[in-house]
PASEBA-1860 file (N, C-alpha, C; in nm, 3 decimals):
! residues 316
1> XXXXXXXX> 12.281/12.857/7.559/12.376/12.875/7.451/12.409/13.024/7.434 ~ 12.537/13.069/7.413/12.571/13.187/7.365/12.496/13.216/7.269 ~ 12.482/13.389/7.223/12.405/13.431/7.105/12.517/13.498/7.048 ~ 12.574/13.424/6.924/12.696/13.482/6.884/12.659/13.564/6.707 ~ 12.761/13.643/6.726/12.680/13.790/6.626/12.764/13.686/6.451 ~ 12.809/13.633/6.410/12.823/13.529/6.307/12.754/13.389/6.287 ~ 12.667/13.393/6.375/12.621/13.280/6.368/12.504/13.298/6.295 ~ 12.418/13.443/6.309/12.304/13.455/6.298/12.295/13.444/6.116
9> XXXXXXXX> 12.147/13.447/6.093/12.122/13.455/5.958/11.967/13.465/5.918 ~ 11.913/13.528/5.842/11.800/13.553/5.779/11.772/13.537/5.684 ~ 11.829/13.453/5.627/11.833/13.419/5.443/11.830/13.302/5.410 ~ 11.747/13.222/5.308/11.758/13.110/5.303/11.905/13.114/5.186 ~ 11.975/13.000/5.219/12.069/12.966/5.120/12.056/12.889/5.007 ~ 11.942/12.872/4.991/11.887/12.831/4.863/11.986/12.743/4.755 ~ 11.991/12.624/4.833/12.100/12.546/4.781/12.047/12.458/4.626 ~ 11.909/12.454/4.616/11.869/12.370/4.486/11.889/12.502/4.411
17> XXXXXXXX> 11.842/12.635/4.470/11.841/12.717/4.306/11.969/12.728/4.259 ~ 12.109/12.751/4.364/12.224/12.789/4.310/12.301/12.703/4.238 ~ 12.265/12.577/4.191/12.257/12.473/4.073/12.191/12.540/3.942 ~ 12.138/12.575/3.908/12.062/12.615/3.810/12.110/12.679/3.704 ~ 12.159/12.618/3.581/12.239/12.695/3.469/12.142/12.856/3.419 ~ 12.253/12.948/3.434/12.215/13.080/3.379/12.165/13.162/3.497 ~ 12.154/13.131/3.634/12.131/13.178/3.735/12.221/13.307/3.819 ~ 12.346/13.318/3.752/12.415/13.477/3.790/12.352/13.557/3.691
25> XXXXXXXX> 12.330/13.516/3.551/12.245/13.573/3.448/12.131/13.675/3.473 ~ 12.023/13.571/3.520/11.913/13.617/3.579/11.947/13.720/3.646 ~ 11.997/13.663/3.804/12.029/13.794/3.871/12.084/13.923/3.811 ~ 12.166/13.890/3.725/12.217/14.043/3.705/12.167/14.137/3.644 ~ 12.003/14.055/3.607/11.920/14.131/3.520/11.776/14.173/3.587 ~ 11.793/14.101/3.726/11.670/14.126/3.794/11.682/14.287/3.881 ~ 11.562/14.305/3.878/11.589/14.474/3.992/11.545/14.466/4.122 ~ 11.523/14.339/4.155/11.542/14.292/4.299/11.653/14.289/4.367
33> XXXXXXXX> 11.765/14.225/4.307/11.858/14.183/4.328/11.941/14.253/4.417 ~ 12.041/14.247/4.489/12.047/14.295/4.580/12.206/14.259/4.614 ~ 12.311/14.320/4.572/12.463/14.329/4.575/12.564/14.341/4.683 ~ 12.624/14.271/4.717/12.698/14.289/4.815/12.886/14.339/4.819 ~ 12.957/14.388/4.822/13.107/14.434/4.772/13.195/14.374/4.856 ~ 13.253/14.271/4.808/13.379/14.247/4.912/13.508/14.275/4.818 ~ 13.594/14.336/4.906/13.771/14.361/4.842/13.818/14.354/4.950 ~ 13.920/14.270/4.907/14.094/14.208/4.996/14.049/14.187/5.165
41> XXXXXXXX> 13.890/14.086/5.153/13.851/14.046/5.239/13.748/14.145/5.328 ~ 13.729/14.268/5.294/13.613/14.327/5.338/13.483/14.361/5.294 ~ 13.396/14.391/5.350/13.270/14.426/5.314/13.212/14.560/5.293 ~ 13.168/14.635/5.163/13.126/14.746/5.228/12.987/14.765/5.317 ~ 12.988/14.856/5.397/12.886/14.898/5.496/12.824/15.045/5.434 ~ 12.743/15.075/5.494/12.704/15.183/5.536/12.650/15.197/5.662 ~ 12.718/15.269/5.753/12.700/15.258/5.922/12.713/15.080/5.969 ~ 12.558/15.045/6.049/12.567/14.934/6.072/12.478/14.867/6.009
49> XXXXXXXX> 12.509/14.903/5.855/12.402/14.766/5.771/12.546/14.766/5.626 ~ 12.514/14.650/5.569/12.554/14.617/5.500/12.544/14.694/5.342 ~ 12.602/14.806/5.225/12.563/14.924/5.145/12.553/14.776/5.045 ~ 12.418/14.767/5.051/12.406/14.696/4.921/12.377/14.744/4.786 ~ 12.363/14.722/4.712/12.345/14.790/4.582/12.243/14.721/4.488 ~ 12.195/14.772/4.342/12.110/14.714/4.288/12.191/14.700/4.133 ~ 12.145/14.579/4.081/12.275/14.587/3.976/12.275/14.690/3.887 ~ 12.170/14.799/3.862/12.165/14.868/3.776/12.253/15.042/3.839
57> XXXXXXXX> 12.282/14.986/3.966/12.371/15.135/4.019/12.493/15.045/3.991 ~ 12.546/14.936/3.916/12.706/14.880/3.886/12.749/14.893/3.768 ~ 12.868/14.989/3.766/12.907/14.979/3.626/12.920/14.832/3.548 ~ 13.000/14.839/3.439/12.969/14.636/3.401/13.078/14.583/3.465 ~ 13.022/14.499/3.527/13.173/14.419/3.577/13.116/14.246/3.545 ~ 13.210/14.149/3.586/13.216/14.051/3.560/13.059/13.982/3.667 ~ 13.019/13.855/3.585/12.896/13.820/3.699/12.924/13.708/3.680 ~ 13.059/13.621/3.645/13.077/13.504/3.605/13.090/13.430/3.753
65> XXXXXXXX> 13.095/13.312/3.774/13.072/13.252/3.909/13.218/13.230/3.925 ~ 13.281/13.279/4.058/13.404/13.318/4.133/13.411/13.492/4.124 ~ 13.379/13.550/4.060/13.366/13.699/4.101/13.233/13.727/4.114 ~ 13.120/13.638/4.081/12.982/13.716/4.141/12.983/13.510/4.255 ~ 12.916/13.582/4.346/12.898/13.432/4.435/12.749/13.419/4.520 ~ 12.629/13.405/4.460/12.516/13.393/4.463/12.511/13.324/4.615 ~ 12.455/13.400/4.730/12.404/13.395/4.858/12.317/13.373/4.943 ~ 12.204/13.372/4.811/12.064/13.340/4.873/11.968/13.415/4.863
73> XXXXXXXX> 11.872/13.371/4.896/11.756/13.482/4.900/11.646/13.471/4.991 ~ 11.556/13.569/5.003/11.423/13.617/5.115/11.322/13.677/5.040 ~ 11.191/13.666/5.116/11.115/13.710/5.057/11.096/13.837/4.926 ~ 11.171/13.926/4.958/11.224/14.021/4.888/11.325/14.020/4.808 ~ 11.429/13.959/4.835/11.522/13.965/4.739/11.616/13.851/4.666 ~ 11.693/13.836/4.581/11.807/13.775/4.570/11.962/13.851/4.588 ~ 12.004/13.758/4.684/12.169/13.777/4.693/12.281/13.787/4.648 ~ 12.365/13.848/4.611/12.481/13.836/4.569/12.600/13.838/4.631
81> XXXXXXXX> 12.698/13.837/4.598/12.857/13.934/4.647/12.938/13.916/4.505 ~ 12.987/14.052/4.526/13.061/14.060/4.377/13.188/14.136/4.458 ~ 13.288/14.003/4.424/13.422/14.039/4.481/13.503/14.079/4.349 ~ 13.570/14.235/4.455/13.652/14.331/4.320/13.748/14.291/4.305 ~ 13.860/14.285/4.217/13.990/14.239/4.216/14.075/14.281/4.313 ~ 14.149/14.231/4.343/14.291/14.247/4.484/14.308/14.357/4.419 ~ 14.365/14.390/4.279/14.474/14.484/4.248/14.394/14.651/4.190 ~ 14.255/14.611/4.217/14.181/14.711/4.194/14.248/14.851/4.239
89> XXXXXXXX> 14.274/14.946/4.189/14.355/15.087/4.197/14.433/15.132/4.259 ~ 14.540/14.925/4.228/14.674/14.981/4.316/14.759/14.959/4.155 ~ 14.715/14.910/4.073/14.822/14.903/3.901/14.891/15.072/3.886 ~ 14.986/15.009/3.821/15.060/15.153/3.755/15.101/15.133/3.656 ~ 15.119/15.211/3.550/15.221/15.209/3.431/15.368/15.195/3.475 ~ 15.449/15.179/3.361/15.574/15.201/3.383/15.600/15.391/3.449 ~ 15.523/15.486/3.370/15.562/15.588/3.460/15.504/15.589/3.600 ~ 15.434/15.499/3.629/15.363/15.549/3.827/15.264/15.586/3.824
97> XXXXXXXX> 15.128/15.660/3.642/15.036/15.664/3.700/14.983/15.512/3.684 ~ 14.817/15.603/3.748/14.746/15.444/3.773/14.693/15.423/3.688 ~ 14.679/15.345/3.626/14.612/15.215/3.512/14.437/15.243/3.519 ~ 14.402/15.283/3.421/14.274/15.324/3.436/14.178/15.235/3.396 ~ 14.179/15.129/3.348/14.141/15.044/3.283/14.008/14.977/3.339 ~ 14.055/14.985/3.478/13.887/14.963/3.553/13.860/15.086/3.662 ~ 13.858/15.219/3.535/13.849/15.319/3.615/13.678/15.364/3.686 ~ 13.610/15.257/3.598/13.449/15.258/3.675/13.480/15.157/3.776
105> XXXXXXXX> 13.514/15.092/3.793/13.541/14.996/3.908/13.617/15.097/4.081 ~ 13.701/15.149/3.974/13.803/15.207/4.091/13.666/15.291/4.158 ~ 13.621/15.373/4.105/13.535/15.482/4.125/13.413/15.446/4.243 ~ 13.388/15.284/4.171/13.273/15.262/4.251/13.311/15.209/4.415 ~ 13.421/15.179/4.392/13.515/15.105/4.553/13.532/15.223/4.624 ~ 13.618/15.332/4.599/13.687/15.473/4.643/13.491/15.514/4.697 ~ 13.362/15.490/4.618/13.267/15.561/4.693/13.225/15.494/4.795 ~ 13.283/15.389/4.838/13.233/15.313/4.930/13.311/15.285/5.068
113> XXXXXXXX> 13.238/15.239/5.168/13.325/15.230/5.315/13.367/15.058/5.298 ~ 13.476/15.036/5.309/13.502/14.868/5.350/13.537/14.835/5.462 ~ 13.511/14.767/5.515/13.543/14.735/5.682/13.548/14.600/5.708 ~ 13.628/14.543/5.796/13.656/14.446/5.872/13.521/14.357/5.928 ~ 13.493/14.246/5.921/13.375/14.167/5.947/13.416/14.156/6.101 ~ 13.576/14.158/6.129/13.589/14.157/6.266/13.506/14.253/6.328 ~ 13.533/14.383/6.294/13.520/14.509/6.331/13.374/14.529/6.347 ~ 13.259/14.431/6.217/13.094/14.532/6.229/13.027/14.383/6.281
121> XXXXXXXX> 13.117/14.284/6.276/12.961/14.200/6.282/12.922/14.167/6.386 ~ 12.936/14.225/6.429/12.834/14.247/6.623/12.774/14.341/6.567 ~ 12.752/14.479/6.504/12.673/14.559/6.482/12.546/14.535/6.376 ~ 12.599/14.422/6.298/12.505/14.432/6.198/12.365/14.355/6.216 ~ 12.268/14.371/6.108/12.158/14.265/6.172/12.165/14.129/6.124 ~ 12.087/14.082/6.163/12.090/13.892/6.136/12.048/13.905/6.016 ~ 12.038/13.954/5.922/12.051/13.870/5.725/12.179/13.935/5.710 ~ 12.238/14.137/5.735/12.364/14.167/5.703/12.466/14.069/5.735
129> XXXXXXXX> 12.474/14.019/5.883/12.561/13.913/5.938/12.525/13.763/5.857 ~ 12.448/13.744/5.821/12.476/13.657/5.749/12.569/13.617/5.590 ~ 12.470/13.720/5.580/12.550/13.745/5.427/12.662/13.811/5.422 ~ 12.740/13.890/5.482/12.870/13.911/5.485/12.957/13.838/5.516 ~ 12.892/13.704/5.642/12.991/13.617/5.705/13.048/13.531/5.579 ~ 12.901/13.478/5.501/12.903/13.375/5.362/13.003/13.435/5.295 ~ 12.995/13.563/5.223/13.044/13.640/5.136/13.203/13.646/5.139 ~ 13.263/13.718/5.312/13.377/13.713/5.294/13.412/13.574/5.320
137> XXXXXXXX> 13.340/13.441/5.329/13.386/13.309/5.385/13.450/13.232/5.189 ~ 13.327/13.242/5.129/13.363/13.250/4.970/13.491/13.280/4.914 ~ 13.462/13.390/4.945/13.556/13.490/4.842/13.728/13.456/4.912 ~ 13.703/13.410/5.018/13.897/13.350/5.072/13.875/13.190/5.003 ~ 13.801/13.123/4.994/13.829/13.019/4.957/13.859/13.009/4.823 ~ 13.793/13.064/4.720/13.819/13.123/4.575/13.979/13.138/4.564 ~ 14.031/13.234/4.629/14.118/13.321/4.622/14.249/13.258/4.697 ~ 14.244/13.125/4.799/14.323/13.060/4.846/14.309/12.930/4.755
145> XXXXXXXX> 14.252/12.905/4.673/14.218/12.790/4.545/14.252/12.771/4.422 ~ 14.314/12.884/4.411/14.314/12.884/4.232/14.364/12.756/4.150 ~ 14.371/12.687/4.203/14.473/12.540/4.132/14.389/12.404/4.198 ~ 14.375/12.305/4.120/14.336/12.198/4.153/14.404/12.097/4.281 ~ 14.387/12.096/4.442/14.483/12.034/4.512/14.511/11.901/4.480 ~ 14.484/11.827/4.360/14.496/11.675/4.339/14.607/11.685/4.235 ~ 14.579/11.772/4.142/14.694/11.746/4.022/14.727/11.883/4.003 ~ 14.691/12.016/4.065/14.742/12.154/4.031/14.734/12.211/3.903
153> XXXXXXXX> 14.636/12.174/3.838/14.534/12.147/3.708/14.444/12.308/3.726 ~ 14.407/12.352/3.615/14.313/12.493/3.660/14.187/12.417/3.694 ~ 14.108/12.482/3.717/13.962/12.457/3.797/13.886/12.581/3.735 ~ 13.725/12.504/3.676/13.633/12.626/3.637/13.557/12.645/3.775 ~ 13.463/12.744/3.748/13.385/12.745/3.873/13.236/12.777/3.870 ~ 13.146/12.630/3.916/13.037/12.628/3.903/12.968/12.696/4.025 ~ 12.780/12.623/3.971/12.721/12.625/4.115/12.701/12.772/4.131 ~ 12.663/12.842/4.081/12.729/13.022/4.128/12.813/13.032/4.241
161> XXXXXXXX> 12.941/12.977/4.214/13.043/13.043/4.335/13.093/12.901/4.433 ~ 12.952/12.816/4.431/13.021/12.687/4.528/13.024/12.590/4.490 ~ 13.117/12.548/4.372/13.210/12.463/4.358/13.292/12.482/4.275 ~ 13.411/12.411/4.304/13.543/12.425/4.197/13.586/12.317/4.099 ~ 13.599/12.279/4.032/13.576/12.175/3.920/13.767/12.142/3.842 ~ 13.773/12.034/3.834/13.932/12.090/3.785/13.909/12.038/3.628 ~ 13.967/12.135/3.576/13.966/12.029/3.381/14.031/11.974/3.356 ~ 14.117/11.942/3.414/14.228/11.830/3.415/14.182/11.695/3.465
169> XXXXXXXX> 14.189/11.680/3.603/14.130/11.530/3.668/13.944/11.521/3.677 ~ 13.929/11.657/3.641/13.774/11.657/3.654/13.733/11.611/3.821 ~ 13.826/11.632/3.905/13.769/11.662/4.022/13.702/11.741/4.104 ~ 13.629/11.736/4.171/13.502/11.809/4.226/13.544/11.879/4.362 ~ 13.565/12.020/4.418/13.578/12.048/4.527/13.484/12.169/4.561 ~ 13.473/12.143/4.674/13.387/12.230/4.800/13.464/12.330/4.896 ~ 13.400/12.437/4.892/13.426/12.530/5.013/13.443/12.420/5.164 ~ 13.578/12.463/5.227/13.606/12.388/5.333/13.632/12.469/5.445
177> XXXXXXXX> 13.577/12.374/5.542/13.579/12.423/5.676/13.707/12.411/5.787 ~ 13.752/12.479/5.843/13.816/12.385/5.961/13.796/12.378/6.107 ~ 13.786/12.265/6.138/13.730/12.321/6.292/13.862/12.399/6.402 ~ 13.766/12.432/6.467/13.882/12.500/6.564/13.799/12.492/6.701 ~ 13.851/12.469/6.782/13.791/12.493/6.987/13.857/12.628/7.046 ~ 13.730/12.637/7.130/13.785/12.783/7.209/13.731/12.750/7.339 ~ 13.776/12.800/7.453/13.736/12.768/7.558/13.810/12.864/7.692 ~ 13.667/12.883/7.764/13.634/12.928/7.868/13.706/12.856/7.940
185> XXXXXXXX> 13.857/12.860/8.019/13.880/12.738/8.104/13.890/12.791/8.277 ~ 13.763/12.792/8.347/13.751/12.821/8.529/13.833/12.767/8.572 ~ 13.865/12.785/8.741/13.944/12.654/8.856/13.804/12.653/8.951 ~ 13.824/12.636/9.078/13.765/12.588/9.174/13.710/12.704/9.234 ~ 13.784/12.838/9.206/13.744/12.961/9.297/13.682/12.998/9.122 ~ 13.663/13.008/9.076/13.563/13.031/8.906/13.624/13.099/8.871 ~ 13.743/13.123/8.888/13.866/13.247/8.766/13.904/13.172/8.626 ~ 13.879/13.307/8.579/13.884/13.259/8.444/13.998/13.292/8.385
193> XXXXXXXX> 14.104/13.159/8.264/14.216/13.161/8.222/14.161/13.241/8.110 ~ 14.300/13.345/8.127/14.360/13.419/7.972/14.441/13.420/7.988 ~ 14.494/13.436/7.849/14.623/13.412/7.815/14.658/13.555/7.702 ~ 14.758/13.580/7.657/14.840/13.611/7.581/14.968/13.572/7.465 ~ 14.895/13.570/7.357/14.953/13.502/7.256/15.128/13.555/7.215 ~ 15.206/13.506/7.173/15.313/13.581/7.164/15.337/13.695/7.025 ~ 15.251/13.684/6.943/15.227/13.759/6.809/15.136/13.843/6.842 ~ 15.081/13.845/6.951/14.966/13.967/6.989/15.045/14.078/6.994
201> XXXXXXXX> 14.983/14.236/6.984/15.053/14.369/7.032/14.984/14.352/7.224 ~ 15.105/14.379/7.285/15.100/14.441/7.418/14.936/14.445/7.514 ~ 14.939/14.386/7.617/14.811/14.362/7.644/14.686/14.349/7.586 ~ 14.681/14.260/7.520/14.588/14.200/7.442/14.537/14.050/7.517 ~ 14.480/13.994/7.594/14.447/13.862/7.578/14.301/13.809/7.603 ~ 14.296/13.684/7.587/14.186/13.613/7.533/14.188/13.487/7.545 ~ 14.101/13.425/7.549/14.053/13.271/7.603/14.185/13.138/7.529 ~ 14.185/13.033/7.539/14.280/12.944/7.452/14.147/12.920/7.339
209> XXXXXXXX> 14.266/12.851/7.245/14.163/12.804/7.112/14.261/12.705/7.013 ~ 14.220/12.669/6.985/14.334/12.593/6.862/14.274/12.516/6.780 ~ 14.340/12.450/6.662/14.286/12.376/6.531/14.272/12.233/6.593 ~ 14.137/12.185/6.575/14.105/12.001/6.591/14.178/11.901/6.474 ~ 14.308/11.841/6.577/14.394/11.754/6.469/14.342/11.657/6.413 ~ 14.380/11.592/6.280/14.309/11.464/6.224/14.301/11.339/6.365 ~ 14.166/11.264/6.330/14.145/11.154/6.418/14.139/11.225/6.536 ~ 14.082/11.352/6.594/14.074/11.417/6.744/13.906/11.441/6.728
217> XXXXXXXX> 13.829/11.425/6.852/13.744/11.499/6.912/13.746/11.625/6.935 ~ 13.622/11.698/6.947/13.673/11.828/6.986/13.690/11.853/7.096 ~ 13.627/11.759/7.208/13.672/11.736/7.364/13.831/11.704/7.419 ~ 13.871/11.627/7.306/14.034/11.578/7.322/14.099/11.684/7.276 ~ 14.032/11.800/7.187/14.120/11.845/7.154/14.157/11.998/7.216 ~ 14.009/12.040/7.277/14.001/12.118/7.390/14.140/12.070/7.516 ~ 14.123/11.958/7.569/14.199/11.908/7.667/14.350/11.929/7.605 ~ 14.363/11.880/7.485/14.507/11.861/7.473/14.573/12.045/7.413
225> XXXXXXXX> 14.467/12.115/7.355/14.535/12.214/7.351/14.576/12.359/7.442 ~ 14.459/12.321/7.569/14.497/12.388/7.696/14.631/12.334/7.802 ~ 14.664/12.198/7.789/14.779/12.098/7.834/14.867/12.188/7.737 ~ 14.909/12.163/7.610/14.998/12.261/7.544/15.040/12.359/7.599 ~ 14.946/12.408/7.610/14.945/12.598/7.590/14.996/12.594/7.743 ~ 14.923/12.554/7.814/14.950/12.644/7.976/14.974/12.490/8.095 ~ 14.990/12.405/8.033/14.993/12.298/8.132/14.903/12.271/8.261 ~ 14.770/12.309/8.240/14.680/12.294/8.304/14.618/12.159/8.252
233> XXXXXXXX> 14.561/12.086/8.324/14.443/11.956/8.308/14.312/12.005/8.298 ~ 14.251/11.964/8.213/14.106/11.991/8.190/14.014/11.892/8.200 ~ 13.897/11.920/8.277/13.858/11.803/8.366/13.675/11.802/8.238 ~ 13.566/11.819/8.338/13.455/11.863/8.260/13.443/11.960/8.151 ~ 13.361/11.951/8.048/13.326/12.067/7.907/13.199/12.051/7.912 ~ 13.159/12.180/7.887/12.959/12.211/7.829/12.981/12.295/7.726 ~ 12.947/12.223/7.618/12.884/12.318/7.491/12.853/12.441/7.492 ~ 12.882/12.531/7.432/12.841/12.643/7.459/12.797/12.707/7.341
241> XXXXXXXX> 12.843/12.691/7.212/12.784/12.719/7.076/12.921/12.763/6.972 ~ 12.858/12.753/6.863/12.988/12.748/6.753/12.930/12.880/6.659 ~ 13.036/12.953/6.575/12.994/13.050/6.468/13.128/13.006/6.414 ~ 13.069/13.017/6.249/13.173/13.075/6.136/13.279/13.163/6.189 ~ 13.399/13.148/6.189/13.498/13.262/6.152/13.606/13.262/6.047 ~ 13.550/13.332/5.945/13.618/13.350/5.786/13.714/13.369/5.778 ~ 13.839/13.355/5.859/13.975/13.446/5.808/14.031/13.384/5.855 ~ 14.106/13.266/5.739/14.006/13.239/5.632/13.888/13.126/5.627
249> XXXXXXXX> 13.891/13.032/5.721/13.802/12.945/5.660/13.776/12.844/5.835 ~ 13.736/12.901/5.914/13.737/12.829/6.054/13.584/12.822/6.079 ~ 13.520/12.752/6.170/13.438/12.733/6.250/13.459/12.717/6.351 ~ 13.449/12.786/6.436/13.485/12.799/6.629/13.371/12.761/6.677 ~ 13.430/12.663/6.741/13.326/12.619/6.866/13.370/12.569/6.992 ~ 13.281/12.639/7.083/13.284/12.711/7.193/13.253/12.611/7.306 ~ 13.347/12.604/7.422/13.312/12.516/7.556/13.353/12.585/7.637 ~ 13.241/12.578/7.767/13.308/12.613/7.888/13.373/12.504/7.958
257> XXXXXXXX> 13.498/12.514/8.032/13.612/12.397/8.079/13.624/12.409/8.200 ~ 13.624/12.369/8.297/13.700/12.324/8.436/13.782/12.267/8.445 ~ 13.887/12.370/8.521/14.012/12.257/8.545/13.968/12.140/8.625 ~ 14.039/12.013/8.591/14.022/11.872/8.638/14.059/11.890/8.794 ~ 13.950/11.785/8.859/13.973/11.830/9.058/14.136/11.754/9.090 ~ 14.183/11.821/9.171/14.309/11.839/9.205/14.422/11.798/9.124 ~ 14.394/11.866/9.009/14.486/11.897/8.907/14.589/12.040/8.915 ~ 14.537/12.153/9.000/14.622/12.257/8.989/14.622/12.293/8.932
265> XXXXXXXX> 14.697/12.477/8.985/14.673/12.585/8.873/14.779/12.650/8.843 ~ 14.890/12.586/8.860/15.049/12.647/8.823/15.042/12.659/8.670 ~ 15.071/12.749/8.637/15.053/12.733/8.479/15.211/12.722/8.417 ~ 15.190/12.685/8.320/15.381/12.666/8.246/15.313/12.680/8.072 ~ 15.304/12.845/8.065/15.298/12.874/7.935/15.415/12.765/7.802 ~ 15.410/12.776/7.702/15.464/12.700/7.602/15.560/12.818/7.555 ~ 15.584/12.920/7.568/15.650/13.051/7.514/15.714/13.053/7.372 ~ 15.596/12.947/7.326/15.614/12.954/7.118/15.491/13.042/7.088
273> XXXXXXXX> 15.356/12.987/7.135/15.215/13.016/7.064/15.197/13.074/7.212 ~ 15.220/13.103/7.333/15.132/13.137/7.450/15.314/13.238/7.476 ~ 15.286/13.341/7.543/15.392/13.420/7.598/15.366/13.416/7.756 ~ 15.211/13.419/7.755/15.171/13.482/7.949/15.006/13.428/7.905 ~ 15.036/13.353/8.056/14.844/13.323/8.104/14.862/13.308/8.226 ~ 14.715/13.354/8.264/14.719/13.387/8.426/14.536/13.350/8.419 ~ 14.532/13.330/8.561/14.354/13.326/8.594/14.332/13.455/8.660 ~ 14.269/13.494/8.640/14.130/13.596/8.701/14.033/13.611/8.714
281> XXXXXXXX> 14.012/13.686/8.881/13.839/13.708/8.918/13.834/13.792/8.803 ~ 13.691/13.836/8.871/13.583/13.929/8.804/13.621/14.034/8.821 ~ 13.652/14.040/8.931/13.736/14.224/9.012/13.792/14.254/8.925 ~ 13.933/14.178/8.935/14.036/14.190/8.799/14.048/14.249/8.731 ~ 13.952/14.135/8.659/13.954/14.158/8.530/13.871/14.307/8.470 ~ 13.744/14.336/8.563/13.695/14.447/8.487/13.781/14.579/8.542 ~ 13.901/14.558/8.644/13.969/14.692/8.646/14.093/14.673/8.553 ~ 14.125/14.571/8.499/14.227/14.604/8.408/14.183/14.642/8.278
289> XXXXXXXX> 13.998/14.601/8.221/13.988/14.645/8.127/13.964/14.808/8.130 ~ 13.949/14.826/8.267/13.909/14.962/8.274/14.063/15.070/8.245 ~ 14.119/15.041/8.330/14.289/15.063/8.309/14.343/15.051/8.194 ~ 14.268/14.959/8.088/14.363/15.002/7.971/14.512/14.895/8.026 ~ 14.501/14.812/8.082/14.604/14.685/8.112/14.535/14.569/8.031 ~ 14.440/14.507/7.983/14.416/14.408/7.937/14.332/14.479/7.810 ~ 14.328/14.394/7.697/14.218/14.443/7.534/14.207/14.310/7.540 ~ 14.030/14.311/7.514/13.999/14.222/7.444/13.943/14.172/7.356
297> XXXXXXXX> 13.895/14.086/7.318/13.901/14.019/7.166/13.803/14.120/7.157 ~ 13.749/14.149/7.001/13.611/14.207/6.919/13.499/14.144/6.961 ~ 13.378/14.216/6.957/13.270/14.210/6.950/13.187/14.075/6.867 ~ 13.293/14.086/6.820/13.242/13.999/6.681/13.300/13.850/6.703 ~ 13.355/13.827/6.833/13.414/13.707/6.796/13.369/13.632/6.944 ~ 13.383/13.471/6.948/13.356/13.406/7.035/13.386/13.444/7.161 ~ 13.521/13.443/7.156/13.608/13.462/7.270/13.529/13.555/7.372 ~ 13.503/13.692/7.264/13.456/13.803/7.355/13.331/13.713/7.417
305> XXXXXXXX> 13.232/13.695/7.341/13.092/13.599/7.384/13.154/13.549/7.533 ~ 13.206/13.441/7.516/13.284/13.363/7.617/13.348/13.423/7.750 ~ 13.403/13.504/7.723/13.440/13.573/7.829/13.318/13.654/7.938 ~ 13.217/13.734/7.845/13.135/13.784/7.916/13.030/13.676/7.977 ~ 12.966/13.553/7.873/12.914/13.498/7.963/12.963/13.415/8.081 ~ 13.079/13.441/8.077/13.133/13.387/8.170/13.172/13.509/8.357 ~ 13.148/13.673/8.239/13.159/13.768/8.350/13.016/13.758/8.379 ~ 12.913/13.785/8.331/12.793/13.793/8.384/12.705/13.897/8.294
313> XXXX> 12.791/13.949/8.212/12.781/14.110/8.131/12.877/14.184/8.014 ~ 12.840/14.282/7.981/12.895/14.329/7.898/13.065/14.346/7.977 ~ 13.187/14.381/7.899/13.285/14.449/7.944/13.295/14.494/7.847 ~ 13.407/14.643/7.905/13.436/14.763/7.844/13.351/14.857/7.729
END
């Protein structure tokens, strides 16, 4: 199995305690506790760990459940993430300055680094990667939710952070997943398909992948979304392993594919979602990454996984 840098985790998620009425409470009063910052989907860091904080270095901010979202805990600590508002010290008055109103807030964001989960979570360790993956996975579902999807009714929010409740139909909802496939797809000489998406910038490409339709397998749906994309047949799949990817709300999971025996390798991109796919050796491929002719995916994401175990090694 791949060892993919979102998958990992060191924390129990402590699903009976985060039931527990008065439990953001506690935390925000314990000096264990242990804070995490997400804004407009990032995390802050410091280098390659996660700048956590202790609640008593936070000015007061809200600890109500949807802006504080309780994560878990380890021997040492309890978890948090306390997501800042979108509009945090972009407000203005009517004259243009800025709205000071959460000027301890602004203060405490401006001292901090935020970064892309794309960008660190290959660097970070297995509890940071965990808890950032949870954190920014939360905080989009919150924030893509605000309304009840049954009757468009407001919704309180229990559970510290995981669940949404509507007061209207009094219906019950959960943080949701969606699946998605990615795949390694070889031929007969073991070159491996990439492709190029048409919304990508300029040599950029990366393995196929797409969303598992209602009533699909993820085997059917591997097959049918490489047929799409590049009009190739896909014959055998082996598991290869799945991670979270938050943005906003996916789970990728990972197969290596063979094209089907004497199926052929003419490809006939779709030139909606695919612009250019081609197979390549190994040669290839590591002189175009060297050349600065091909980018590929982050560190942080399957694809890259996929690709290398499929080179043998690191690239670029």
């Amino acid at each position: 199995m791949l060892d993919l840098p979102l998958a990992r985790s060191a924390v129990d998620v402590d699903a009976d305690g985060r039931v527990r009425p008065g439990l953001l409470d506690e935390l925000a009063a314990a000096p264990t506790t242990r804070v995490a910052l997400v804004h407009r989907g990032l995390v802050a860091t410091a280098g390659e760990a996660l700048d956590l904080l202790a609640p008593g270095d936070l000015p007061p901010v809200s600890w109500a459940p949807g802006d504080a979202l309780y994560l878990g805990r380890d021997s040492g600590a309890a978890y948090v993430a306390l997501v800042l508002p979108e509009t945090l010290g972009s407000e203005r008055d009517l004259d243009g300055a800025p709205v000071d109103t959460d000027a301890a807030l602004v203060e405490l964001a401006a001292a901090r680094t935020f970064t892309s989960l794309r960008d660190v979570g290959d660097r970070l360790g297995d509890r940071d990667a965990g808890l950032a993956t949870t954190a920014v996975a939360l905080a989009a579902w919150h924030a893509r939710n605000p309304r009840c999807p049954r009757c468009g009714g407001a919704m309180e929010v229990g559970d510290a952070g995981w669940v949404r409740r509507c007061v209207v139909d009094h219906s019950v909802h959960y943080p949701r997943t969606d699946a998605a496939v990615i795949m390694a797809v070889t031929d007969d000489a073991d070159r491996l398909l990439l492709a190029h998406a048409a919304h990508w910038p300029p040599g950029r490409f990366s393995t196929l992948a797409g969303y598992v339709e209602p009533g699909e397998s993820l085997e059917a749906a591997v097959r049918r979304e490489v047929a799409e994309e590049t009009g190739i047949a896909v014959g055998g799949l082996e598991y290869r392993g799945s991670q979270p990817w938050p943005f906003p709300c996916s789970l990728m999971v990972g197969f290596a594919a063979r094209v089907a025996p004497g199926a052929g390798t003419d490809i006939r991109v779709d030139g909606v979602e695919i612009a250019e796919a081609r197979f390549v050796t190994r040669a290839e491929l590591a002189d175009d990454v060297a050349a600065g002719r091909i980018r590929l995916p982050s560190g942080s994401s399957i694809a890259r996984a996929l690709i290398e175990d499929w080179f043998g090694g690191p690239l670029g």
